[in-house]
VMD Tcl script that draws the C-alpha trace (Angstrom):
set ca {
  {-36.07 -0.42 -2.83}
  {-37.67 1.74 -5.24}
  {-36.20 3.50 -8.09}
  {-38.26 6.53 -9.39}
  {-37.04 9.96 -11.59}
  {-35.16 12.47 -9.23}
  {-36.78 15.79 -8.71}
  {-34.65 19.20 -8.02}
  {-35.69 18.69 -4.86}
  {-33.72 15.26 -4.29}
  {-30.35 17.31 -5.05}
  {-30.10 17.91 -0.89}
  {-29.91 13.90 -0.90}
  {-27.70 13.19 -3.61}
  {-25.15 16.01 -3.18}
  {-23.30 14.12 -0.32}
  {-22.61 10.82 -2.65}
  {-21.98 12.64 -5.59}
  {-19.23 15.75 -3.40}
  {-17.37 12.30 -1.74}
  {-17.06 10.74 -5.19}
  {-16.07 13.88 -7.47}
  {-14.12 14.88 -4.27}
  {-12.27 11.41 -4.40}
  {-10.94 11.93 -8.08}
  {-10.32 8.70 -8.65}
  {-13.35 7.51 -10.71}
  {-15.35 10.16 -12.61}
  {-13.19 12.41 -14.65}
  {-14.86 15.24 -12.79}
  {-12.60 18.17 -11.58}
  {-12.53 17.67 -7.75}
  {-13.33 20.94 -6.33}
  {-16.89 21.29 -8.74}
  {-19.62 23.02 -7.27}
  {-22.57 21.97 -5.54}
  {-24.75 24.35 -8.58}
  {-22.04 22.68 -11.09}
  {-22.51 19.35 -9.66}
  {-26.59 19.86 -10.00}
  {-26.01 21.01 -13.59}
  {-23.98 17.71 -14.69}
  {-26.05 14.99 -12.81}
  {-30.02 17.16 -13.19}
  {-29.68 19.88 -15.62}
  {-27.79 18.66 -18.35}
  {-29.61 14.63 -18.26}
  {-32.09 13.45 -20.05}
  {-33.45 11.89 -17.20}
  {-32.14 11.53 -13.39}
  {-33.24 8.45 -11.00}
  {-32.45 7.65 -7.64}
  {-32.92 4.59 -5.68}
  {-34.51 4.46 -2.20}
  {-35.51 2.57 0.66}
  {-37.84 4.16 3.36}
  {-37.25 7.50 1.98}
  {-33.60 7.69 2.22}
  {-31.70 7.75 -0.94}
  {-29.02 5.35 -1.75}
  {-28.05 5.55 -4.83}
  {-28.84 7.60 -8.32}
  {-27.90 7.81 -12.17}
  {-28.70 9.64 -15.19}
  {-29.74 9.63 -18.80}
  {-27.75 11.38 -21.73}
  {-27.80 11.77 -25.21}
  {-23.99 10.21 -26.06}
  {-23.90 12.33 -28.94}
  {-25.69 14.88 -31.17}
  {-27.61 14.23 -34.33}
  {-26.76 11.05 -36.11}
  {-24.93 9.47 -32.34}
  {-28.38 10.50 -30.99}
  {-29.43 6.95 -30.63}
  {-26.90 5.99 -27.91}
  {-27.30 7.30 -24.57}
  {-24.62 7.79 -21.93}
  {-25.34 7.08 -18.16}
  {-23.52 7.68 -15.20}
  {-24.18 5.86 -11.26}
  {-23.06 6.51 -7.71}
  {-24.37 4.73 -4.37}
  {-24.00 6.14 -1.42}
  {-21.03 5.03 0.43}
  {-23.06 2.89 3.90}
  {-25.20 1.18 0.73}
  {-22.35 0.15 -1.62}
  {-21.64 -3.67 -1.99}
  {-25.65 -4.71 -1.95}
  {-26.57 -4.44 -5.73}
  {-27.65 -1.04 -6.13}
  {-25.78 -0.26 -8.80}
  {-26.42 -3.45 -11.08}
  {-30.06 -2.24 -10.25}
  {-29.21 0.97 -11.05}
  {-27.67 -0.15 -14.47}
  {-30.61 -2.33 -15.55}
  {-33.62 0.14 -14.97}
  {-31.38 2.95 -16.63}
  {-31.91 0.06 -19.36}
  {-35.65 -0.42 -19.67}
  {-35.61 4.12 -19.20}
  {-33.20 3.74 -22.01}
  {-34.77 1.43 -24.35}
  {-38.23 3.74 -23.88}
  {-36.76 6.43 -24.20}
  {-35.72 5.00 -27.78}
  {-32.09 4.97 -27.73}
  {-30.78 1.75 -29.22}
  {-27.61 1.08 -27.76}
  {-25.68 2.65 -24.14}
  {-21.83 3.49 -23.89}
  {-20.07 4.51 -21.24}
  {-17.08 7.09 -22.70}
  {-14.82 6.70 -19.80}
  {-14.36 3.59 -17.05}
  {-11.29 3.65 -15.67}
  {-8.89 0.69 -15.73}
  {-8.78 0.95 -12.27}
  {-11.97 0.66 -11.12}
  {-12.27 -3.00 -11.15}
  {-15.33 -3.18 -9.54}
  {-17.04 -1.50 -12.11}
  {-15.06 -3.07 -15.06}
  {-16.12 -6.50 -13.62}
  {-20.30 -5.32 -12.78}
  {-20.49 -3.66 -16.81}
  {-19.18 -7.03 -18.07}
  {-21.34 -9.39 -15.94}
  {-24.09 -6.99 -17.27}
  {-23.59 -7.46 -20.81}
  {-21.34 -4.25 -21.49}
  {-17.97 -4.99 -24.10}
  {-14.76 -3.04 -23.89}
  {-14.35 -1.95 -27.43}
  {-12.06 0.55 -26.86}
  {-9.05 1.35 -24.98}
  {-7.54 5.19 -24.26}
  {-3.88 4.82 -22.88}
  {-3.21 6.91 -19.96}
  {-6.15 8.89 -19.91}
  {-6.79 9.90 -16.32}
  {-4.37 11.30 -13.62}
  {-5.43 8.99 -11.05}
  {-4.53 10.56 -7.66}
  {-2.89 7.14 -6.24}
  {-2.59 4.93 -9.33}
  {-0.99 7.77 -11.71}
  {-2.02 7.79 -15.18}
  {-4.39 5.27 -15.82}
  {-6.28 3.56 -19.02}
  {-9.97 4.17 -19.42}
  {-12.44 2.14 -21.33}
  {-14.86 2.89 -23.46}
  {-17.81 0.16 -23.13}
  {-20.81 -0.49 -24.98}
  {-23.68 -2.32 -24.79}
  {-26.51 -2.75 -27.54}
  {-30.07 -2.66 -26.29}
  {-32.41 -3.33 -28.92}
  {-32.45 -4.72 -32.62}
  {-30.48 -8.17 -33.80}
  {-27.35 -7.80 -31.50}
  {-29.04 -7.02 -28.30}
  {-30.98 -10.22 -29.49}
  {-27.64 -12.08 -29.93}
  {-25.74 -10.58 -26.93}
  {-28.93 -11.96 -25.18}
  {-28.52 -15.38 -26.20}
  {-25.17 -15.98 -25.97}
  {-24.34 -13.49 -22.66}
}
mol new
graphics top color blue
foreach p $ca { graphics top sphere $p radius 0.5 }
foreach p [lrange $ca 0 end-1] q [lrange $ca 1 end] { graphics top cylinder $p $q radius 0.2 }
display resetview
């Protein structure tokens, strides 16, 4: 596999992951109906830097690279990851989460958050923690999950460089 910066051109590729899971509404807080040019603008237009993983030309998986937050947040970026659903269960999204890392950490930023895992995405909850990532924040029935109800959503952080990404290394 191969992960390498998305191109405009990749969109045809990653539109059918990203339509089934916005379409799904039950992990990105993402209005269900979005548009394919809306979709382009979250995920491309609006990143700091897209990726997508592939194998034998065929693209499995991508992510993408914001600023968390203007001015003096600037040094935490946000990222967000979806696999394609025949490649889900084989690691491509703890890949996906490390190189969006090392991008991060050259890119400068010191530190990555995620605003808003759901509670009920275990399988996500569980991958962030294995991969260093702390809940440090709770929001109480945040998201109108379509089978669960109102759910929780996490905020989770994770520093990458400086004396805690040093410590988190040593004792993670």
């Amino acid at each position: 596999m191969i992960i390498r910066p998305a191109s405009p051109d990749d969109f045809d590729a990653i539109w059918p992951a990203l339509r089934d899971v916005f379409r799904a509404g039950d992990t990105y807080a993402v209005a269900p109906d979005i548009s394919r040019e809306a979709a382009f603008a979250y995920w491309i237009g609006s990143a700091r830097a897209t990726y997508v993983a592939e194998v034998d030309g065929v693209i499995l998986g991508t992510y993408y690279i914001k600023t968390n937050q203007p001015g003096g947040g600037a040094h935490i970026c946000n990222c967000g990851y979806v696999v394609a659903p025949q490649a889900r269960g084989q690691g491509i999204a703890a890949q996906l989460c490390q190189h969006s890392q090392d991008i991060a950490r050259g890119l400068g930023y010191q530190a990555m958050q995620f605003n808003f895992v759901l509670a009920s995405n275990d399988g996500a909850v569980r991958l962030w923690q294995k991969l260093g990532f702390a809940i440090v924040g709770t929001i109480p029935k945040a998201f109108a999950h379509p089978q669960a109800g109102m759910v929780d959503a996490f905020v989770m952080y994770k520093a990458l460089v400086g004396p805690l990404a040093a410590f988190e290394r040593v004792t993670g």
